[in-house]
BADOPA-515892 format. One record per residue (C-alpha): residue number from 1; residue in one letter; x negated, y negated, z negated. Coordinates in steps of 0.1 Angstrom, whole numbers, plus 5000, padded with zeros to 4 digits. Each point is the difference from the previous one (the first is absolute). Example, Ala and Ser with C-alpha at 12.3 -4.5 7.8 and 13.67 -1.06 7.14 Angstrom:
# residues 2
<rec><nr>1</nr><rest>A</rest><east>4877</east><north>5045</north><up>4922</up></rec>
<rec><nr>2</nr><rest>S</rest><east>4986</east><north>4966</north><up>5007</up></rec>
//
This chain:
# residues 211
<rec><nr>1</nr><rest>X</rest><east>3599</east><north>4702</north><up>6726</up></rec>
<rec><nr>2</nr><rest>X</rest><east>4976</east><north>5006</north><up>5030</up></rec>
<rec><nr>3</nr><rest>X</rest><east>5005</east><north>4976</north><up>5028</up></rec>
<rec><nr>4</nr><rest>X</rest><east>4987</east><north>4984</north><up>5035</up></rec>
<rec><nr>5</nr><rest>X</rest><east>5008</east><north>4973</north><up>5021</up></rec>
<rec><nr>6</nr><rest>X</rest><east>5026</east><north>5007</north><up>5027</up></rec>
<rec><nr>7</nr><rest>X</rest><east>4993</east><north>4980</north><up>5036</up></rec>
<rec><nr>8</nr><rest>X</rest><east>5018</east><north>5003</north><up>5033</up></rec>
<rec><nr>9</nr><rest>X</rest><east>4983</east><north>5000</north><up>5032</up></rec>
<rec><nr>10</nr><rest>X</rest><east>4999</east><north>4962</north><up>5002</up></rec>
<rec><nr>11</nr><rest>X</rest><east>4979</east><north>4997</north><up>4971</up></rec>
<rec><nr>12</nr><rest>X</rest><east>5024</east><north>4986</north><up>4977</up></rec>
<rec><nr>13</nr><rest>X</rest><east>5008</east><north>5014</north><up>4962</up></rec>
<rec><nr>14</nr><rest>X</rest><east>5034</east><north>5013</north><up>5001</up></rec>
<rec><nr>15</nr><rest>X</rest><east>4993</east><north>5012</north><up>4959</up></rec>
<rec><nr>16</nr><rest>X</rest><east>4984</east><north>5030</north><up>4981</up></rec>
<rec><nr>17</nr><rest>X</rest><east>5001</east><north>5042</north><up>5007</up></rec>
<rec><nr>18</nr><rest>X</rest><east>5005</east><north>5018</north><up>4966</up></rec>
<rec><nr>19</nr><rest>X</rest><east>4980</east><north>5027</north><up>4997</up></rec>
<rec><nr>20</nr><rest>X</rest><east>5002</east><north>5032</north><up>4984</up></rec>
<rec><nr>21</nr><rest>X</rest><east>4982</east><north>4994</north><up>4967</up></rec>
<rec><nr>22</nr><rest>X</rest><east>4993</east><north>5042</north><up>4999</up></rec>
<rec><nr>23</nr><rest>X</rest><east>4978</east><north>4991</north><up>5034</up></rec>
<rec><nr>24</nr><rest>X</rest><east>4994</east><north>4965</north><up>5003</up></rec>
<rec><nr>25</nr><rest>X</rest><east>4988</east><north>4995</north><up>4962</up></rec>
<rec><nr>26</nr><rest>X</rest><east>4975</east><north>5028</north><up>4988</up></rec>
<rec><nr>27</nr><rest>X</rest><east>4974</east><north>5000</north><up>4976</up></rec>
<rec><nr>28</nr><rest>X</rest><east>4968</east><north>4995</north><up>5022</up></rec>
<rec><nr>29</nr><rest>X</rest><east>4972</east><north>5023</north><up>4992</up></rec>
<rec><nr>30</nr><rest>X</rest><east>4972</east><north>4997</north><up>5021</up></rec>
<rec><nr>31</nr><rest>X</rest><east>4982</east><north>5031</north><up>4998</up></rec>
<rec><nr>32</nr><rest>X</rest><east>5028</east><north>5024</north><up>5008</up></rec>
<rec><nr>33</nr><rest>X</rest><east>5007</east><north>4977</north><up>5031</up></rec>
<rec><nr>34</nr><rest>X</rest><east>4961</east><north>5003</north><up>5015</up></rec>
<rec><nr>35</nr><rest>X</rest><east>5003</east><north>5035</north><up>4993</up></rec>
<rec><nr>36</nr><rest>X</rest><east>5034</east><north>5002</north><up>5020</up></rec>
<rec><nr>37</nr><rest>X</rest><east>4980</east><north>4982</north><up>5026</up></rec>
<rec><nr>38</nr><rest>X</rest><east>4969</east><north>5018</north><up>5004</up></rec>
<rec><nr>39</nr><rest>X</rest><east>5024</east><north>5034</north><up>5002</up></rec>
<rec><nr>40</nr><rest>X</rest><east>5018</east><north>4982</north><up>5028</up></rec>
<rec><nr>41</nr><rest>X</rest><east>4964</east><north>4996</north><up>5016</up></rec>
<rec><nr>42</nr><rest>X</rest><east>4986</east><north>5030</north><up>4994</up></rec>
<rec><nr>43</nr><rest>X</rest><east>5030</east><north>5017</north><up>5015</up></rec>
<rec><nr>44</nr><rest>X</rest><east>4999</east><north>4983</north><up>5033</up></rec>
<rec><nr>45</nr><rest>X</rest><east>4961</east><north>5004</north><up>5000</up></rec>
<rec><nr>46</nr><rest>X</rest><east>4989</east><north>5019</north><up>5036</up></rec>
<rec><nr>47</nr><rest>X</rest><east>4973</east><north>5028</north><up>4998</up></rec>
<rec><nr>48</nr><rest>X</rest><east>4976</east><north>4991</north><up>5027</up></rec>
<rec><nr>49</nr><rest>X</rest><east>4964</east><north>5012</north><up>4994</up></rec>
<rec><nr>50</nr><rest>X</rest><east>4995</east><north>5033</north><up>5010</up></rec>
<rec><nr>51</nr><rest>X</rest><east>4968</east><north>5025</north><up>4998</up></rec>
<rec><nr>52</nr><rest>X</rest><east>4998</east><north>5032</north><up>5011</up></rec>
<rec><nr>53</nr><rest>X</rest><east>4988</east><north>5030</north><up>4975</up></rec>
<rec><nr>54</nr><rest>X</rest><east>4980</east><north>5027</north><up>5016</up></rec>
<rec><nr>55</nr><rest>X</rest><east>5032</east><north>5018</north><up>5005</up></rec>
<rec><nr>56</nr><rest>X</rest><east>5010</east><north>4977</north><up>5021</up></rec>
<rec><nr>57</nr><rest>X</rest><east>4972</east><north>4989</north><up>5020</up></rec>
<rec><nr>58</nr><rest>X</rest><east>4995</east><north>5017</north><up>5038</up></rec>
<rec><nr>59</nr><rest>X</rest><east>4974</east><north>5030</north><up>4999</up></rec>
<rec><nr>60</nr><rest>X</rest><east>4992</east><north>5035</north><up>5000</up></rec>
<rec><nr>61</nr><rest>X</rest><east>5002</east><north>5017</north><up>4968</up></rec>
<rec><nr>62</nr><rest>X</rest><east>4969</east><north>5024</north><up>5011</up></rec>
<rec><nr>63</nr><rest>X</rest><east>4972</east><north>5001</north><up>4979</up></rec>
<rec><nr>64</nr><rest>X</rest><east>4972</east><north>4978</north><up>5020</up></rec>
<rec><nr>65</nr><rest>X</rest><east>4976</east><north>5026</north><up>4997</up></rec>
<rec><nr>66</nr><rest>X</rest><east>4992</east><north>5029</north><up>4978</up></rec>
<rec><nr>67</nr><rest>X</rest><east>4994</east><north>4999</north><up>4962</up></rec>
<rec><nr>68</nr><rest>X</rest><east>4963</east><north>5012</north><up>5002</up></rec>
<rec><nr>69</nr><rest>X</rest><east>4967</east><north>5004</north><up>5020</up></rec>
<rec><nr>70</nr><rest>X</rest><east>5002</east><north>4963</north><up>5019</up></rec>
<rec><nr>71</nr><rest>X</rest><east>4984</east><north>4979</north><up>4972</up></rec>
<rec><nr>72</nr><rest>X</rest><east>5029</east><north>4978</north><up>5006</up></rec>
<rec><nr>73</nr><rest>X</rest><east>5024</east><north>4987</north><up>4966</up></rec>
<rec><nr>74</nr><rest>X</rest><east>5030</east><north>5022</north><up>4995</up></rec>
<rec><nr>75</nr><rest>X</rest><east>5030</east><north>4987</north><up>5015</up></rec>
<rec><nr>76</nr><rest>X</rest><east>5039</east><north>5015</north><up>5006</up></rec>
<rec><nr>77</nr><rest>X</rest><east>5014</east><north>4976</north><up>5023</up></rec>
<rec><nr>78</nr><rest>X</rest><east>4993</east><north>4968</north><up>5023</up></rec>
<rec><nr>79</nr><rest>X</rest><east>5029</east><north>4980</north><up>4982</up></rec>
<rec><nr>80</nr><rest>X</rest><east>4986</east><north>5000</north><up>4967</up></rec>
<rec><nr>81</nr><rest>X</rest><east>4997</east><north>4970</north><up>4989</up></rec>
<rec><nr>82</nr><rest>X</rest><east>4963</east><north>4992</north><up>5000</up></rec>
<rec><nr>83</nr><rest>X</rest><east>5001</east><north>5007</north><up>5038</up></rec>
<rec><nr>84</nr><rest>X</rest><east>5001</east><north>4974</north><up>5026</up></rec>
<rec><nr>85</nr><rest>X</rest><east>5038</east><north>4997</north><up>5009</up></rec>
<rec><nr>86</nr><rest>X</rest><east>5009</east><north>5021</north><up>4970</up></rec>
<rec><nr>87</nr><rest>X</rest><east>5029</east><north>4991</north><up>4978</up></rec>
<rec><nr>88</nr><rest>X</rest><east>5001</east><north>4978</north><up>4976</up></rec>
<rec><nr>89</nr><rest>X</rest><east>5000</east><north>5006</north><up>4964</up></rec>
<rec><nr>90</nr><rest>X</rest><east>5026</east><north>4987</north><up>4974</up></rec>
<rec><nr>91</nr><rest>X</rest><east>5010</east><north>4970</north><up>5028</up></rec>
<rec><nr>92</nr><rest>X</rest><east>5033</east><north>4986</north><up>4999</up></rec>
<rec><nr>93</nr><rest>X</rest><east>5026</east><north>5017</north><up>5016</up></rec>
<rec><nr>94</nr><rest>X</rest><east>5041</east><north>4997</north><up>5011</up></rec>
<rec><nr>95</nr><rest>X</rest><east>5006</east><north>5020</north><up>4972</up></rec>
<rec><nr>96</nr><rest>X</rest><east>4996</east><north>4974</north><up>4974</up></rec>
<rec><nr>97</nr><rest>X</rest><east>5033</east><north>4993</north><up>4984</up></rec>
<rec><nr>98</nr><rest>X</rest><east>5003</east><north>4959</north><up>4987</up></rec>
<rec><nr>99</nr><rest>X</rest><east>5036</east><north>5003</north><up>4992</up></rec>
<rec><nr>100</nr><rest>X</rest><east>5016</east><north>4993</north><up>4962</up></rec>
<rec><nr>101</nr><rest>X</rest><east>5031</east><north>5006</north><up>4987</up></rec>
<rec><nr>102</nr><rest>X</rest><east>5020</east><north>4978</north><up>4981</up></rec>
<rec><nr>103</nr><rest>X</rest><east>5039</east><north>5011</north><up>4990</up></rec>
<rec><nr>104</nr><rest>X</rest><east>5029</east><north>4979</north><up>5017</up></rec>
<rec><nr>105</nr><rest>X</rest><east>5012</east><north>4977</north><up>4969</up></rec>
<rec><nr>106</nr><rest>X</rest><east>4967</east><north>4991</north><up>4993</up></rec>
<rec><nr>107</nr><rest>X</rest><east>4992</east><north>4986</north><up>5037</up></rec>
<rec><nr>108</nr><rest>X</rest><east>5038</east><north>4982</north><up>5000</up></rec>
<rec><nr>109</nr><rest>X</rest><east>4986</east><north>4988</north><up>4963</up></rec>
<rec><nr>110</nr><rest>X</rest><east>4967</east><north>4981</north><up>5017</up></rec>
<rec><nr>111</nr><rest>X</rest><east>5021</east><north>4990</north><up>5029</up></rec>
<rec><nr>112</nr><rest>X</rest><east>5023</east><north>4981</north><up>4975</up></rec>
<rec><nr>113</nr><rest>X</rest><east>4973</east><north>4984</north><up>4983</up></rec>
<rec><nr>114</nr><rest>X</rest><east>4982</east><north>4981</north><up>5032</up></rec>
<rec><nr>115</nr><rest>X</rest><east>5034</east><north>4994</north><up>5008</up></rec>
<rec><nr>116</nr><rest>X</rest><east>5005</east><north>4982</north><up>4963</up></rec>
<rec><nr>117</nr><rest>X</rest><east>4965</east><north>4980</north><up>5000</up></rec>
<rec><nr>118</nr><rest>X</rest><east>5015</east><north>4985</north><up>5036</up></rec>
<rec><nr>119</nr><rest>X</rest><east>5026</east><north>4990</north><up>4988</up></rec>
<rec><nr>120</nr><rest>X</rest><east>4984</east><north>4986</north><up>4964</up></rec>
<rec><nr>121</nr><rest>X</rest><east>4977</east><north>4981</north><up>5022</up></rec>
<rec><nr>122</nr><rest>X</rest><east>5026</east><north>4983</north><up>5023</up></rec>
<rec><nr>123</nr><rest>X</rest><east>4982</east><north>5018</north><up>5033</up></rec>
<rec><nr>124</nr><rest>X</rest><east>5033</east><north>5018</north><up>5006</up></rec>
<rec><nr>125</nr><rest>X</rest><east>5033</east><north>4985</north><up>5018</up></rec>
<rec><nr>126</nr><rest>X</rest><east>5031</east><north>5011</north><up>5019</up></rec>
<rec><nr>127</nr><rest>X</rest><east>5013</east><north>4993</north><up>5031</up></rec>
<rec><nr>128</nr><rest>X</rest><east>5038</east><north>4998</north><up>5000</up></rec>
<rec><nr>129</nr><rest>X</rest><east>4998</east><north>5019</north><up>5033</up></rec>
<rec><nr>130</nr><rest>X</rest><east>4976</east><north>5004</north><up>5033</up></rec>
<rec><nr>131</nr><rest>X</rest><east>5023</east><north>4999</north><up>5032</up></rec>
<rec><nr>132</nr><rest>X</rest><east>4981</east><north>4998</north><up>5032</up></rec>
<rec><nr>133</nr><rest>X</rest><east>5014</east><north>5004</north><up>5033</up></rec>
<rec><nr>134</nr><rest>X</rest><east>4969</east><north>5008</north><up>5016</up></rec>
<rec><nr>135</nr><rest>X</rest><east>4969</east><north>5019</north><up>4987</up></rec>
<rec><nr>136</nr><rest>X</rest><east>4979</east><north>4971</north><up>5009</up></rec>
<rec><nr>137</nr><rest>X</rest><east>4968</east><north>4985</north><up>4982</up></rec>
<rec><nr>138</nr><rest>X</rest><east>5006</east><north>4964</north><up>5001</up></rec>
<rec><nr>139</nr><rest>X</rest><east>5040</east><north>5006</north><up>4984</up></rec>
<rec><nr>140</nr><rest>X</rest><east>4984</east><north>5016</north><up>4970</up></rec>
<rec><nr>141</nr><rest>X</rest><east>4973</east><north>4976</north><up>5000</up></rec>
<rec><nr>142</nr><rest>X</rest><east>5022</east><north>4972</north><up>5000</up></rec>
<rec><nr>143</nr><rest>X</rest><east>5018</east><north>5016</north><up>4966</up></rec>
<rec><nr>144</nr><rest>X</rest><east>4966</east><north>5010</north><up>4982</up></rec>
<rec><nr>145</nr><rest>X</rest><east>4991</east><north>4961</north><up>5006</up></rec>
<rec><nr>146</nr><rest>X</rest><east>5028</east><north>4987</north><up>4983</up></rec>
<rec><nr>147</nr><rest>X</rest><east>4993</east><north>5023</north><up>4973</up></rec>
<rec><nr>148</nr><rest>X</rest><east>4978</east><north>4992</north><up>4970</up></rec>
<rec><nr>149</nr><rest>X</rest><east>4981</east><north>5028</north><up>5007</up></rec>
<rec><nr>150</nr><rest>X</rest><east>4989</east><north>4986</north><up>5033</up></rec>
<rec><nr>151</nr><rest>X</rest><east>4956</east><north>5003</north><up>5000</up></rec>
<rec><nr>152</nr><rest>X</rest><east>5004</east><north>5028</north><up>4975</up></rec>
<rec><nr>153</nr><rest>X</rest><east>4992</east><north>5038</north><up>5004</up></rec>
<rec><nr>154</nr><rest>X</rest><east>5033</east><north>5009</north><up>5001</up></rec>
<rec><nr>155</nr><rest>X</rest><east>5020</east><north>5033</north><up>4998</up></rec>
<rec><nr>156</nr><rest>X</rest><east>5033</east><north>5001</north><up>5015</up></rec>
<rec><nr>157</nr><rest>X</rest><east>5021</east><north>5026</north><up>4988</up></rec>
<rec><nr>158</nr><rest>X</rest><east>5031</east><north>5005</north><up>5024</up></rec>
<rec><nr>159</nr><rest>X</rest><east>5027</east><north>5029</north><up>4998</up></rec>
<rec><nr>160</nr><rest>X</rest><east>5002</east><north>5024</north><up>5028</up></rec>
<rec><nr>161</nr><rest>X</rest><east>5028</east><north>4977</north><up>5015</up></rec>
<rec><nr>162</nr><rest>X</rest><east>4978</east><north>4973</north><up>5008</up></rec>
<rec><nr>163</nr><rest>X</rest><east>4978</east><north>5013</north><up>5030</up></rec>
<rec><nr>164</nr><rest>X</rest><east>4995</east><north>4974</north><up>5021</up></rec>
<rec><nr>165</nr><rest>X</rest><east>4985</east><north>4980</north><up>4976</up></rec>
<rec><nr>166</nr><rest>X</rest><east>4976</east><north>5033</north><up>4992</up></rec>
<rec><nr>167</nr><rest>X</rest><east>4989</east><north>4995</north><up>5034</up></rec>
<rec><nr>168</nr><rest>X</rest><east>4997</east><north>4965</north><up>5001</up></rec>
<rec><nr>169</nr><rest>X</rest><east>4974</east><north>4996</north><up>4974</up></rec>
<rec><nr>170</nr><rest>X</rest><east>4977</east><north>5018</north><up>5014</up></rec>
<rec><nr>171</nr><rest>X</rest><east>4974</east><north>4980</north><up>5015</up></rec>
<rec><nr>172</nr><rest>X</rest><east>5005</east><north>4968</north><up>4973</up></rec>
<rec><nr>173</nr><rest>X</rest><east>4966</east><north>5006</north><up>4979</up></rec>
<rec><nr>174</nr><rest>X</rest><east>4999</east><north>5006</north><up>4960</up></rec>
<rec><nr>175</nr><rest>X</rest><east>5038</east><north>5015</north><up>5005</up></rec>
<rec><nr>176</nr><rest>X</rest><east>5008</east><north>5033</north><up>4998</up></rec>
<rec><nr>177</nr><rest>X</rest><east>5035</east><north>5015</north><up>4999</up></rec>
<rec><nr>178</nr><rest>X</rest><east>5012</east><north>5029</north><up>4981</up></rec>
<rec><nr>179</nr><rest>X</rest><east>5031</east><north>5018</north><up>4994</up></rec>
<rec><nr>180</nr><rest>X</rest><east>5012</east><north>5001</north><up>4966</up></rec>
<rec><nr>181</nr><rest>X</rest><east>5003</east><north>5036</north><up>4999</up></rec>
<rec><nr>182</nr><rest>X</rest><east>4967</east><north>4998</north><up>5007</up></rec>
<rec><nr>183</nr><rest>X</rest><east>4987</east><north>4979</north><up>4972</up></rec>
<rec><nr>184</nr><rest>X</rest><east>4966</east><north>5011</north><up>4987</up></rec>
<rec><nr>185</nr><rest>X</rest><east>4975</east><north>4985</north><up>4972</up></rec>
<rec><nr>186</nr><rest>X</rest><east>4971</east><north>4995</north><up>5023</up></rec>
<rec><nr>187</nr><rest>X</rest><east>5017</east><north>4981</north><up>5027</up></rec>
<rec><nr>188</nr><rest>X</rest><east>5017</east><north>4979</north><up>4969</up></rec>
<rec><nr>189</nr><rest>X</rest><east>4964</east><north>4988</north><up>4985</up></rec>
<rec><nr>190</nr><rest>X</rest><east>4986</east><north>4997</north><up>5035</up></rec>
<rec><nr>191</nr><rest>X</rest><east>5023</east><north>4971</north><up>5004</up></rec>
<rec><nr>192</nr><rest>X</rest><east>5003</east><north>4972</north><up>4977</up></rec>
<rec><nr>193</nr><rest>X</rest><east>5033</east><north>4989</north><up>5012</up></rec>
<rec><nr>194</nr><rest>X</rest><east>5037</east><north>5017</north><up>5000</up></rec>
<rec><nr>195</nr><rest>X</rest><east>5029</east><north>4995</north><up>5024</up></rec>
<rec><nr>196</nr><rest>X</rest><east>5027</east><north>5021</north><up>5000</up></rec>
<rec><nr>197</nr><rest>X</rest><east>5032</east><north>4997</north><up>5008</up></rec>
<rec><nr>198</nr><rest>X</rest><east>5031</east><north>5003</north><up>4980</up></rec>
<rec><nr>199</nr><rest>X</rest><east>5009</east><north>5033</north><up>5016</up></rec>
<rec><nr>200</nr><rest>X</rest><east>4968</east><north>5014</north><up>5000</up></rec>
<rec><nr>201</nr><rest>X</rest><east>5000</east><north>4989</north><up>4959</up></rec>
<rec><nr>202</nr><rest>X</rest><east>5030</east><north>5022</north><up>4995</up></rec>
<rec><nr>203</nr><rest>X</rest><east>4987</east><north>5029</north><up>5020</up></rec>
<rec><nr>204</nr><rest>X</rest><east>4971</east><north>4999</north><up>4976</up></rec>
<rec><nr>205</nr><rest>X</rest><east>5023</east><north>4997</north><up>4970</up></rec>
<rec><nr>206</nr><rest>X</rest><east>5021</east><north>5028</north><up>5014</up></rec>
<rec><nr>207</nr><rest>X</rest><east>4974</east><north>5027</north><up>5003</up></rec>
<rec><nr>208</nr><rest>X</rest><east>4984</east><north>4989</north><up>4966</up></rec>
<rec><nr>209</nr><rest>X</rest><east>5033</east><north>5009</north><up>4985</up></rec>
<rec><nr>210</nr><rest>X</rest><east>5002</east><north>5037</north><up>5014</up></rec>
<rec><nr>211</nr><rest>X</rest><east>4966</east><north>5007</north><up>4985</up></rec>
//
């Protein structure tokens, strides 16, 4: 039975958060899980580099001068390549495509395994809930330090209930927040340390179930 430790806001154990074995206890296999990730990268990847072919490239399409009779090469047009502010050929261009495809069950399949090796390695735990009146830094702060994940590169993984502590934790370094309908593998192994609370756990189980 898969399991973490449950804290309240104080700092102090208040007992264990069973865990859905069919999420929270998968078979780890490494390779499917870095090839879950690098789809997750290649898909947000940005095309920036851009050259212009000599289709693109401003210029008259007239023939510089006549075929014959000037003792001059042949040429067809000024933007051909091996002119001065021709285009350019086979250079990179927006139309590259970086995108992979990988089919729904198996991304929810990798997601569950980072989500296992936390929790096999004790670098998952559960917050028995994250009430703060105000969205300020130091009241989230003052939680995360009584936490044992206090120092750590910590994910907190909050449902969409909790917003002010979304925007609490913004400026507090090596945290990030995310929602749980949000969970991803990249931000997972980014982090070595879990928090989430027990609402945002259910969430997770929930929409692991509909799959």
């Amino acid at each position: 039975m898969a399991e973490v430790n449950l804290y309240n806001q104080e700092g102090q154990k208040v007992g264990v958060l069973p865990l859905d074995p069919s999420i929270f206890a998968v078979p780890i296999n490494a390779s499917f899980v870095h090839e879950a990730f690098v789809l997750q990268e290649a898909n947000g990847r940005q095309v920036i580099a851009h050259t212009k072919d000599r289709g693109e490239v401003a210029g008259s399409g007239k023939k510089p001068w006549k075929q014959k009779g000037t003792g001059r090469a042949r040429h067809g047009s000024r933007r051909s390549p091996i002119w001065v502010g021709g285009g350019v050929t086979f250079g990179p261009t927006s139309a590259r495509v970086f995108g992979r495809k990988l089919n729904r069950q198996a991304r929810r399949t990798a997601l569950a395994m980072v989500l296992s090796d936390k929790v096999t390695a004790q670098k998952m735990i559960a917050l028995e809930s994250l009430v703060l009146p105000d969205a300020k830094t130091k009241q989230i702060a003052s939680v995360l330090k009584k936490l044992p994940v206090h120092g750590k590169k910590v994910l907190l993984v909050l449902s969409s209930e909790e917003q002010n502590a979304v925007r609490a934790a913004r400026n507090i370094p090596h945290v990030q927040t995310i929602r749980s309908s949000s969970l991803n593998v990249a931000d997972l192994l980014r982090f070595e340390y879990v928090c989430a609370t027990k609402s945002a756990v259910e969430s997770i189980t929930t929409v692991f179930k509909k799959a």
